[in-house]
C-alpha positions as CSV (number, residue, x, y, z in Angstrom):
1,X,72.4,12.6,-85.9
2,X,68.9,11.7,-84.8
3,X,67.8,12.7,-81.3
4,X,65.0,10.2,-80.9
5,X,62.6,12.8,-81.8
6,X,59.8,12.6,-83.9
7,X,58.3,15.6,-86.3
8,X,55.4,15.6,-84.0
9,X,57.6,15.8,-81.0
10,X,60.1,18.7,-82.7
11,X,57.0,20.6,-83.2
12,X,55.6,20.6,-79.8
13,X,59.3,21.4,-78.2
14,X,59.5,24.4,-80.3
15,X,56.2,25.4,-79.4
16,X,56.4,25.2,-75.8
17,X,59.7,27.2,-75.8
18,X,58.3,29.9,-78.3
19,X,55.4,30.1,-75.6
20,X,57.4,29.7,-73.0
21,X,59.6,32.9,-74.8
22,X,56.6,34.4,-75.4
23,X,54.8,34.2,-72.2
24,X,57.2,35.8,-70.4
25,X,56.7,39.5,-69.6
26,X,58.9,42.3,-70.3
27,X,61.3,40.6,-73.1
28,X,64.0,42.9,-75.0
29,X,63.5,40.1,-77.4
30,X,60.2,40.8,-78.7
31,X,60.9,42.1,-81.9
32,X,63.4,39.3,-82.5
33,X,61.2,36.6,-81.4
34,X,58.2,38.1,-83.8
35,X,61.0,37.3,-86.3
36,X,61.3,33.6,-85.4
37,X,58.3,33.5,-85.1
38,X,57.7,33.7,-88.9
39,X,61.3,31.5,-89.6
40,X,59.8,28.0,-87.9
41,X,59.1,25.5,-90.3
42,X,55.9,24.6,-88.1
43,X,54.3,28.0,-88.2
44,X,51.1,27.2,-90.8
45,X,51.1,30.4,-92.9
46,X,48.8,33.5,-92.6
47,X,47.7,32.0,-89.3
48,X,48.8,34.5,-86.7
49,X,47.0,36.7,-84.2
50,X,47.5,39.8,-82.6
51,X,46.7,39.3,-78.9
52,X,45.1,41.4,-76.7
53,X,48.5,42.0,-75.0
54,X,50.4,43.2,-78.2
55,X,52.0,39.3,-78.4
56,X,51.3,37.4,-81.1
57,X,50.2,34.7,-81.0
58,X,51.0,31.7,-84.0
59,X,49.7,28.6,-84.9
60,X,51.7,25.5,-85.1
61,X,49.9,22.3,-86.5
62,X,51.1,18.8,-86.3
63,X,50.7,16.8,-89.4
64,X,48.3,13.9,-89.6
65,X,46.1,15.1,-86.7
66,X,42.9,16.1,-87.3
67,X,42.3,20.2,-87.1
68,X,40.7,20.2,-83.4
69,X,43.1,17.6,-82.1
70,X,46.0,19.6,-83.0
71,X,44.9,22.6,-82.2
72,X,43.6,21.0,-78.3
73,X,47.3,19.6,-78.4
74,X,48.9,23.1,-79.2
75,X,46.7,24.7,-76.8
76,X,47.9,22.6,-74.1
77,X,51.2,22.9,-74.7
78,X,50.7,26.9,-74.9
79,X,49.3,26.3,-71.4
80,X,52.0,24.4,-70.0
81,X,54.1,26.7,-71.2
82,X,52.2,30.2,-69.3
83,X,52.6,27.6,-66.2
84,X,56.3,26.9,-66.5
85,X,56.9,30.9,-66.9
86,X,54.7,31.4,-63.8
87,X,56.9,29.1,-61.8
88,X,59.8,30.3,-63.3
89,X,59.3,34.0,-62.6
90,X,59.5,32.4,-58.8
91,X,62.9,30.8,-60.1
92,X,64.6,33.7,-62.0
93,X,66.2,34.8,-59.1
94,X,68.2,32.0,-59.0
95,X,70.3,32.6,-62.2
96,X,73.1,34.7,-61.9
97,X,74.2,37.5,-64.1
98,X,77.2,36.5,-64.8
99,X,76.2,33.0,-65.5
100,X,73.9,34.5,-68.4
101,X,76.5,36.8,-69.7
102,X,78.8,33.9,-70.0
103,X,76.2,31.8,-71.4
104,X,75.2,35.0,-74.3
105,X,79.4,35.1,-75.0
106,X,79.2,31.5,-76.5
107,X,76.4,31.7,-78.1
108,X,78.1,34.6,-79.4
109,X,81.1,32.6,-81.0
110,X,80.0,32.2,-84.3
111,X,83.1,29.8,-83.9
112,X,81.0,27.1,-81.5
113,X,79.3,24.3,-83.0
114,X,76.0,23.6,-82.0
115,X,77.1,20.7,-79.9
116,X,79.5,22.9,-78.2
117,X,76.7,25.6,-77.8
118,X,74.9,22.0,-75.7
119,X,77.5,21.5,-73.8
120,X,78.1,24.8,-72.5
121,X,74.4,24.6,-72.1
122,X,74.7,22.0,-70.1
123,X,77.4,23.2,-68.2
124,X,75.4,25.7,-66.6
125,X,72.1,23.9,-66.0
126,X,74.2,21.2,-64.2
127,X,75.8,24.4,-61.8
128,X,72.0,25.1,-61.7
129,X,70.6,22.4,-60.5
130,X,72.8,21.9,-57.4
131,X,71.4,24.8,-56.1
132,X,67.8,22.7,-55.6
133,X,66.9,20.3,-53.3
134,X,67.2,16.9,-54.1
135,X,64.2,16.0,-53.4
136,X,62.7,18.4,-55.6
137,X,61.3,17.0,-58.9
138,X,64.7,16.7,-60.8
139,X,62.8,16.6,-64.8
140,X,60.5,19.4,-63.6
141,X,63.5,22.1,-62.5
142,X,65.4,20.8,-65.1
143,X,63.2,22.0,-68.2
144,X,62.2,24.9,-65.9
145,X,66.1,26.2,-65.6
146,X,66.5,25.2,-69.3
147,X,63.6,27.6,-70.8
148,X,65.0,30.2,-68.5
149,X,68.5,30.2,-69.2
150,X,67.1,30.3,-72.5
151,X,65.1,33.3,-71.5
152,X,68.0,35.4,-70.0
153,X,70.1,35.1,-72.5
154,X,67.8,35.6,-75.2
155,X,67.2,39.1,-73.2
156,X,70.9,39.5,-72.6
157,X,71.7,39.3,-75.8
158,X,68.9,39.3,-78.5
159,X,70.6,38.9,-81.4
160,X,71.4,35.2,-80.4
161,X,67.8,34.2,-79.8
162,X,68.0,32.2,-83.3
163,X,70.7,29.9,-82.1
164,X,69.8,29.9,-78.3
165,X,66.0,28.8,-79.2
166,X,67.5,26.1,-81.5
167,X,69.8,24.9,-78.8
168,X,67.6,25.1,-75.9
169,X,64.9,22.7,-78.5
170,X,67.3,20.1,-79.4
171,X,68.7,19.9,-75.4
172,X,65.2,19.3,-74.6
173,X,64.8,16.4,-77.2
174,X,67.6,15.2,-76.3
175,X,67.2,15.4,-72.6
176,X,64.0,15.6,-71.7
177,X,61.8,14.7,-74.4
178,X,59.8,11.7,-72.5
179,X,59.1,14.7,-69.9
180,X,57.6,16.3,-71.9
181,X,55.8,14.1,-73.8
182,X,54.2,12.8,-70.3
183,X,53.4,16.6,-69.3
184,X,51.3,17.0,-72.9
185,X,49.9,13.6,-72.2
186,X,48.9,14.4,-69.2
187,X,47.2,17.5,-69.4
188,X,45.1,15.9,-72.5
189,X,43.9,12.9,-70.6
């Protein structure tokens, strides 16, 4: 089943949720996240960097760009992604524990399929979102609440990171991918 999203647009959701994942401080998902890390099918081999921070930091490259315009592209997309994290420390607050420990259970269920795992998923973002404003930039708090969700589970329940980054990508593509795609464009032009 085809989500409407291209390689080039697979790529740059998984990277700005791996650096959204990554940019955010105090993980107990590190060591798992290292691990995927090395597993995406984007990550260019022997390309990654130990940061300064003890992160690292890998590559992604889109085919058919040239070398600088994909890494100006991934750049920007690895900025938008420190931003969103930024903003959503502000946010976190709003995500209760139980939500997340509910959330951590299904992914959990080796049983769920992975549309299940999106609808539960969705489930919570929509219980989420009634708790902002409606006049409060509905895309932006949307993929904001969706990488942290994503986030507090991950750190709930590590071993489920696999399956809660894969989830969280295709609900983006399939919800939010002409967000993005404007956010990336934007911050290019």
């Amino acid at each position: 089943v085809s989500n409407g999203a291209s390689p080039q647009d697979e790529r740059t959701t998984s990277l700005l949720v791996f650096s959204f994942l990554q940019s955010c401080p105090h993980s107990r998902c590190r060591r798992e996240l290292e691990m995927l890390g090395h597993k995406l099918p984007v990550r260019a081999a022997h390309d990654d960097e130990l940061q300064t921070d003890g992160n690292w930091c890998s590559h992604f490259r889109v085919e058919g760009a040239t070398e600088t315009d994909s890494e100006t592209q991934e750049e920007v997309v690895r900025d938008i992604a420190r931003q969103l994290a930024q903003i959503g420390d502000r946010m976190e607050c709003s995500i209760c524990p139980g939500l997340v420990a509910g959330l951590a259970a299904q992914f959990g269920n080796t049983s769920l399929s992975e549309e299940d795992r999106r609808r539960c998923l969705a489930a919570a973002l929509q219980q989420l979102t009634q708790l902002y404003p409606a006049d409060v930039d509905r895309e932006k708090t949307l993929l904001l609440l969706t990488l942290l969700v994503a986030k507090k589970v991950a750190d709930h329940s590590p071993a489920v990171l696999q399956d809660v980054f894969h989830t969280t990508v295709t609900f983006i593509n399939q919800n939010l991918l002409a967000y993005v795609r404007n956010l990336v464009q934007n911050e290019m032009d």
